[in-house]
Each structure stands twice: as structure tokens, then as C-alpha cells.
C-alpha positions in Angstrom: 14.8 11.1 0.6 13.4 14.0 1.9 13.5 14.5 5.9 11.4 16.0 8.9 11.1 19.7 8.2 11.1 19.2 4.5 8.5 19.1 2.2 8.6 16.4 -0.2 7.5 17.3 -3.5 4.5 15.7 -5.0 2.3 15.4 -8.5 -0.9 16.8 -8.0 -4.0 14.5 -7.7 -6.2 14.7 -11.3 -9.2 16.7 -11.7 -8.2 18.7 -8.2 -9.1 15.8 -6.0 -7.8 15.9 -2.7 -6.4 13.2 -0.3 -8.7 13.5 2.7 -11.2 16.0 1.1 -15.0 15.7 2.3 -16.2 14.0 -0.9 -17.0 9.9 -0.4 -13.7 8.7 -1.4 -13.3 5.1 -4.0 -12.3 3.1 -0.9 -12.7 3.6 2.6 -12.1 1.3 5.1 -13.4 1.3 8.7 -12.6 -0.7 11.7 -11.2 -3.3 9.3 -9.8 -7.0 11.6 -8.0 -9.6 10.8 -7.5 -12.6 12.7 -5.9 -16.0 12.6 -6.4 -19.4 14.9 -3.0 -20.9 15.4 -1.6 -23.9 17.6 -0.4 -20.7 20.2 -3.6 -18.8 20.0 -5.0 -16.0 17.9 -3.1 -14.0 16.0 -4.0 -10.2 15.3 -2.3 -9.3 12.1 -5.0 -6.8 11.2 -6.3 -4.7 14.6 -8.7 -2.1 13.6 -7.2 -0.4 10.4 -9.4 2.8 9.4 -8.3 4.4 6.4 -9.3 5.6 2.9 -8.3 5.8 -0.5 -9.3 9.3 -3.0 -9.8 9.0 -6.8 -7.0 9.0 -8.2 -4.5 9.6 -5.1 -1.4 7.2 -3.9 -1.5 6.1 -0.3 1.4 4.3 1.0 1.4 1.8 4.0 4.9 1.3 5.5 5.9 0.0 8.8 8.7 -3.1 9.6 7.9 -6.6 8.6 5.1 -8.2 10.3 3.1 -4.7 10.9 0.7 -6.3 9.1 0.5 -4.3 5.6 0.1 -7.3 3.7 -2.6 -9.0 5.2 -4.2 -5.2 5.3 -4.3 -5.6 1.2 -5.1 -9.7 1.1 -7.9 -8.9 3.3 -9.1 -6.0 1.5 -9.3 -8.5 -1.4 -11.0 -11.5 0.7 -7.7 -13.7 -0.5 -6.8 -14.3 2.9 -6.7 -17.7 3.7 -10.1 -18.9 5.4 -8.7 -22.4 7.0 -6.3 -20.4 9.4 -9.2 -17.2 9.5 -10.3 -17.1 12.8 -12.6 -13.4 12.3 -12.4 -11.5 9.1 -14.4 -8.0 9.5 -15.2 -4.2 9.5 -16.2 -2.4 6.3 -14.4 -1.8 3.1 -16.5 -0.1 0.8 -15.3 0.4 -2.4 -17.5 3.2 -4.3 -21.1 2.5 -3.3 -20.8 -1.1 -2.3 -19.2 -2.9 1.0 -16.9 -5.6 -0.4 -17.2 -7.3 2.9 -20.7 -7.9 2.1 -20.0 -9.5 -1.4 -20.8 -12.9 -1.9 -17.8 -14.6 -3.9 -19.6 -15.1 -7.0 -19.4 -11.1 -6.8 -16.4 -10.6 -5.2 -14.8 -12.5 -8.0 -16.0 -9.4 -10.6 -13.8 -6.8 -8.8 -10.9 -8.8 -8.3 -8.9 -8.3 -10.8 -10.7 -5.9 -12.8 -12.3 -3.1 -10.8 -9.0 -3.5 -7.9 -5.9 -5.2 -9.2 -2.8 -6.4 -7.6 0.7 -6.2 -8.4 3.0 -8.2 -5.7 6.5 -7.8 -4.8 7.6 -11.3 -6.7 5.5 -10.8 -10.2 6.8 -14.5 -11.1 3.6 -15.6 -9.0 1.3 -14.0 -11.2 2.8 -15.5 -14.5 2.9 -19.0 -16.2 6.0 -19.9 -17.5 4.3 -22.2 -20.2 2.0 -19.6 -21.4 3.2 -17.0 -23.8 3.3 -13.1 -22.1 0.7 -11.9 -25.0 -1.6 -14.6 -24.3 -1.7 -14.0 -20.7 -2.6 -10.8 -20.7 -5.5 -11.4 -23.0 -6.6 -13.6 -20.9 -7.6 -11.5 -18.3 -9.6 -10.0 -20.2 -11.5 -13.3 -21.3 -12.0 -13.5 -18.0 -13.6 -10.3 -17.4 -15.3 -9.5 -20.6 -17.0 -6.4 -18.9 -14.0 -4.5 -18.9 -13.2 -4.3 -23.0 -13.6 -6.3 -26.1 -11.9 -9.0 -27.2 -10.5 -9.0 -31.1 -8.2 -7.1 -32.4 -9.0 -4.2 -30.1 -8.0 -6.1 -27.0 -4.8 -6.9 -28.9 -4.1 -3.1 -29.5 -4.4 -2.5 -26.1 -2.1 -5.3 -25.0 0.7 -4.1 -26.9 -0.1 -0.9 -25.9 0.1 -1.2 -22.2 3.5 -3.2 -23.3 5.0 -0.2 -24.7 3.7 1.8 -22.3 5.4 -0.3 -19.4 8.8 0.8 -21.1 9.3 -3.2 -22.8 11.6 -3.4 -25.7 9.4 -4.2 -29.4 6.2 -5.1 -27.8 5.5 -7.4 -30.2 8.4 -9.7 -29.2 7.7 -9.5 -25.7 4.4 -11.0 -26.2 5.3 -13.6 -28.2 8.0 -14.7 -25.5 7.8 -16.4 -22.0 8.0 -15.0 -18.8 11.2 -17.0 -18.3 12.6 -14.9 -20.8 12.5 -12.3 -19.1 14.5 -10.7 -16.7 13.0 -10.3 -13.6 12.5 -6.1 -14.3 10.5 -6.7 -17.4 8.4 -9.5 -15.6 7.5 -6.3 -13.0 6.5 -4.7 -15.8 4.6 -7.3 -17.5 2.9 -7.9 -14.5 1.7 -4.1 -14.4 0.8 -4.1 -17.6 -1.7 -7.6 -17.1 -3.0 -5.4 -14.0 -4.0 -2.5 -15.7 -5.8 -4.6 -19.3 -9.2 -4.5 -17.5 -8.7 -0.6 -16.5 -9.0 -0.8 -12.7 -10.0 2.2 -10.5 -7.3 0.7 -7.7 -4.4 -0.2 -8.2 -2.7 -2.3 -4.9 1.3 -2.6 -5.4 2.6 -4.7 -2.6 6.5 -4.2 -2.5 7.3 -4.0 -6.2 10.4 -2.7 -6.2 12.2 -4.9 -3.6 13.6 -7.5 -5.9 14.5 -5.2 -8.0 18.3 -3.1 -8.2 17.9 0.5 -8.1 17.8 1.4 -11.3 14.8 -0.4 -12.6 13.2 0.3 -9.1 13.5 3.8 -10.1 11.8 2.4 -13.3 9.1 1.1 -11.9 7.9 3.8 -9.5 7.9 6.2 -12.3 4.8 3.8 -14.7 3.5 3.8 -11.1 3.0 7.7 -10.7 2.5 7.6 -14.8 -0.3 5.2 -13.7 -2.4 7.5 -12.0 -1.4 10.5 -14.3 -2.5 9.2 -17.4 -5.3 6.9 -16.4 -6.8 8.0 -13.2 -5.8 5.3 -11.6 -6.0 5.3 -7.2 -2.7 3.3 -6.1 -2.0 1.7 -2.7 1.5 1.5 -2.6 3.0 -0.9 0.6 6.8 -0.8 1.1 9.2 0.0 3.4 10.9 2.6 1.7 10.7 5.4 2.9 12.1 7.6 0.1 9.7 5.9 -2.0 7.1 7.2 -0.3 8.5 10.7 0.1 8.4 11.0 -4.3 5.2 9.0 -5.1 2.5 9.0 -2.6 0.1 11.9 -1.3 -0.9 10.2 1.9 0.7 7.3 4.3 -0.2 5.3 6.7 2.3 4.0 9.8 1.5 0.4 10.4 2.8 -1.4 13.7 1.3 -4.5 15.0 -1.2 -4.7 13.0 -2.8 -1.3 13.5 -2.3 2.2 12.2 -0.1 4.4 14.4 -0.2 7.4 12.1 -2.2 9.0 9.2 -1.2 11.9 7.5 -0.9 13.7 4.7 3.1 12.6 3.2 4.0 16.3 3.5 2.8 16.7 6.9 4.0 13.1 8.1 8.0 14.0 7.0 7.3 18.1 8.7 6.0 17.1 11.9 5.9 13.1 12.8 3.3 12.9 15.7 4.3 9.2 16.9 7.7 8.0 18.2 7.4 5.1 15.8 7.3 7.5 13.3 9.9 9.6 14.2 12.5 6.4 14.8 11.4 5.0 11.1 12.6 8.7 9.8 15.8 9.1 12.1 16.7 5.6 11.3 17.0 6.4 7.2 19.8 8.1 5.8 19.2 11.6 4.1 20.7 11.9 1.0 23.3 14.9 0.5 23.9 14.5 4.1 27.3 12.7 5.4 25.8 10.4 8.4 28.5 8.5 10.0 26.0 6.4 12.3 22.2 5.8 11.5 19.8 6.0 14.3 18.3 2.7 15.4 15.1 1.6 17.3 15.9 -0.2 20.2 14.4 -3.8 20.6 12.3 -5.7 18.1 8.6 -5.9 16.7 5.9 -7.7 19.1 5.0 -11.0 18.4 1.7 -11.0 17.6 0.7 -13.8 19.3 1.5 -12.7 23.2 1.2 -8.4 23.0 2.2 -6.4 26.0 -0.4 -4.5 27.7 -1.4 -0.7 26.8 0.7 0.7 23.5 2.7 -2.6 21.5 5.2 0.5 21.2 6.1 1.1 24.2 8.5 -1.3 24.9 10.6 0.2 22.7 10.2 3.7 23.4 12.5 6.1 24.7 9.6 8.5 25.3 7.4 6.0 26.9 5.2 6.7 30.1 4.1 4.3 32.4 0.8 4.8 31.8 1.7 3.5 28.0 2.3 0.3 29.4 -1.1 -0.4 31.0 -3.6 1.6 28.9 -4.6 1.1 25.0 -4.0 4.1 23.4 -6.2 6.0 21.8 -7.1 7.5 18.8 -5.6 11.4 18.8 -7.3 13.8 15.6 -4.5 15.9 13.7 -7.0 17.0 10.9 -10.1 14.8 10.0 -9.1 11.6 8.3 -5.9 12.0 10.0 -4.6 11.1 13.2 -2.2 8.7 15.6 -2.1 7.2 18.1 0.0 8.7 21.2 -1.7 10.4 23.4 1.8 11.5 25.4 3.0 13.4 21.9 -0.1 14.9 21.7 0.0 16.2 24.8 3.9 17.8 23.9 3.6 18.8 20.6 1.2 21.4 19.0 -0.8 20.1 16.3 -1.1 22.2 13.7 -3.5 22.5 11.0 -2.1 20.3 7.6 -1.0 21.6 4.8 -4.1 22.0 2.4 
């Protein structure tokens, strides 16, 4: 993976887009909140995410489990569960509309065919007593306004199924999913996402389950994804190598908010937060013999009882006492981008980001 100071190299954007460029981006989301009501009190998972998404661009969310990156993509979809909701709101527009504002009858029309979801165990989003072509037609069926049935819904079905790398596509969707092994059911499951041609594409950890070899598999239909259909990806994982060879721009997560937003190349160069900069000491560089890894002290917040000022702090080695009593702001690198550590920003020089 590639390492602070070095520039990981990337697949331009289609059509010259640009990941934080002036024009209204496909999804933006401001001020975004997520909360549930539990027996111990309210939980934040989402705290005020801003972000946004270009045409055709991969973002990546990373950050340790529980930073809330999940929820962040459930409740950009209104699938997070409304008996435990305690508050679900900000704005997510998507193009010209604010899905927030959606009734469900609506909502129901982009999910799954203008934004589709791929999650980290694709077992969830197949039948095992339906047969893998009839599956994917179905989606379709269910969202008529994104291609015609026939025979021309079949030719694109086994289409995507050779274009998801499966072995004689016309086998695979005659068979069941638990006949496959649990690489082509990733694939399967992309392929299904991508019948109704969506503009986004959200991957939650799809490569986690997976050895290394067909990870490697999968990320590359990802980035041919957005090469070959224009499709914008938001990719959540904790790998950060995977980031450094697939997406344009990431965003830190840590108790439930955003601590950093960069551009990928600018994030490895020059990581503004501590967070950030433990999360990039802590993985090992390849070529490099590393006898000991570098570890963040401590463990993440619970949720449910944060400390006062920065949820960070604790566990940072660079922490003032002032980051234990006040919230910390917002600090601008380069307009979308910023973090949130007002000491670093006050040691470091922030350059302008690589254009």
C-alpha cells in the first residue's frame, strides 16, 4: 500500500470530472445525524457527517469498527431501523432531489435502481431457492423504469455475468446461489446491483470475506465499474491499501463523525489528524521489512457515554488539554476538504491539494 509522502496512483475520473470540483456533485450530504434510543441512552452512530459524492468518482469511508460507516450508508438509504431511530436528519441530496424528503412510496424508486448496494456478506441479498438468472431479472421486474424485460433484459443479465468474471454465464444463471462459492456470490451480487444501471454504487466491505486473491478480483469490476459505465462508488472498508489503488477521495470516520476529508493523494502525503496518521503508521508498507507495527493506544469510545471536547483525545499522544474540554472544530484544507484538529492545524502548514 502506498505510505505518507507517496502518491498513490489513481484512474482518472470519466469525462474530466473532478472529486471536489465546483460543479453540483450526484450526492452531497450535509449535516447528515443518526440517532438511536437504547435502554442506556441515545446512541450517536451518525454525528454530523458532511460529505459528497462526483459523477463518476470513488469515495472511500474508513475508520475502525463502530466509527459508524455503516449506518452512514443505511441511513443514506432510509434502511435504518425506525423502532430503535431516535432522530434521523440533515440533507442527502442526490442530483436535484433531497432523499430525506422522499416519502417511501418514492424512496422505494431509488433504492435499488438509481443507488444500489452491495454488502460485505452477499449471501443476504440472495435466495438460496431461487435460481441466480431469475434473481437478477427480478430486479428488474421490480423496477421496470430502468430497461425492458424480454429477451433484452436476458442479454443483459448474462452480460453483466460475464462481465463479473463468472465461468459460462449461462450455467451460472441456471444454478443456485448455494452453488456457489462464496467469491462468485460477490460477484453475482454486483452483477444484480448494476441490472437497473445505477448512478451510485454503495459497496459496504466487499472484500472482507473474501481471500486475497478474489479480493483482488473484486476491486478490479469495482474500478471497471466506474470505467466502463460511469458509475459513482462509495466504497466503506478498513483497508487501507484498498483505498490507496481504487478511490479518489476518503473520508476518516471516528465516532460517528468525519475527522478527515481529502483528496486520497493528499490524505497518504500529508495526514492532517492524529487519527489519521495512527491508521497509516499502524499498516504495514509493502517492500518494507517492519519488524513491529505501530499501534494506537486505547480503544474506540462507546458511543453511548463520550468524553468531553475531541472523542480522540483520549487516545492521543499529541493531545492538549484544551482537546479534552472543547468540541473541535471544523479546520478548511481546500473547499470540500477539511478535519478536524485544530492543534495540527496550528503545527502543520496546509498546503494547497494536489489538483
Amino acid at each position: 500500500m502506498s505510505e505518507p509522502g507517496s502518491t498513490p496512483e489513481l484512474l482518472p475520473l470519466p469525462d474530466g470530472a473532478t472529486p471536489g470540483a465546483s460543479g453540483a456533485p450526484l450526492l452531497e450530504v450535509k449535516n447528515l445525524r443518526t440517532h438511536f434510543n437504547t435502554p442506556r441512552g441515545v446512541l450517536r452512530a451518525v454525528d454530523g457527517v458532511s460529505l459528497s459524492v462526483a459523477r463518476g468518482e470513488i469515495l472511500g469511508i474508513v475508520g475502525e469498527s463502530g466509527s459508524g460507516k455503516s449506518v452512514l450508508a443505511q441511513s443514506i438509504l432510509r434502511v435504518v431501523p425506525s423502532a430503535q431511530r431516535g432522530l434521523l436528519e440533515g440533507s442527502v441530496r442526490f442530483g436535484d432531489v433531497d432523499l430525506m424528503q422522499l416519502d417511501e412510496e418514492d424512496m422505494r424508486r431509488v433504492r435499488g435502481a438509481r443507488i444500489a448496494m452491495v454488502t460485505q456478506n452477499p449471501s443476504t441479498a440472495l435466495n438460496p431457492v431461487f435460481r441466480v438468472g431469475s434473481q437478477l431479472l427480478e430486479t428488474l421486474r421490480f423496477h421496470p423504469d430502468r430497461g425492458r424485460g424480454g429477451a433484452d433484459a436476458r442479454a443483459r443479465m448474462l452480460a453483466l455475468l460475464a462481465e463479473a468474471q463468472l465461468p459460462a454465464p449461462q450455467r451460472t444463471a441456471r444454478s443456485y446461489p448455494f452453488q456457489m462459492s462464496g467469491g462468485m456470490k460477490q460477484r453475482i451480487a454486483l452483477a444484480m446491483a448494476l441490472m437497473t444501471e445505477p448512478e451510485l454504487l454503495i459497496a459496504d466491505e466487499p472484500t472482507t470475506a473474501l481471500d486475497v486473491t478474489i479480493q483482488a478480483q473484486i476491486l478490479e469490476l469495482i474500478r471497471n465499474v466506474r470505467r466502463d459505465h460511469g458509475t459513482s462508488v462509495i466504497l466503506i472498508t478498513h483497508d487501507l491499501g484498498v483505498v490507496a489503488r481504487l478511490c479518489d477521495t476518503v473520508a476518516v470516520m471516528y465516532a460517528g463523525r468525519v475527522v478527515e476529508y481529502n483528496r486520497t493523494a493528499d490524505l497518504f502525503a500529508h495526514p492532517r489528524h492524529p487519527y489519521t496518521q495512527g491508521l497509516l503508521a499502524s499498516n504495514p508498507v509493502f517492500g518494507r521489512r517492519q519488524d513491529h507495527l505501530a499501534a494506537m493506544p486505547g480503544q474506540p469510545p462507546d458511543l453511548l457515554s463520550l468524553p468531553a471536547g475531541c472523542a480522540f483525545a483520549p487516545r492521543c499522544m499529541q493531545a492538549q488539554p484544551s482537546c479534552h474540554q472543547l468540541d473541535p472544530p471544523e479546520v478548511s484544507i481546500d473547499p470540500p476538504f477539511r478535519h478536524r484538529c485544530p492543534v495540527q492545524a496550528a503545527r502543520l502548514p496546509v498546503r494547497p491539494a494536489t489538483p
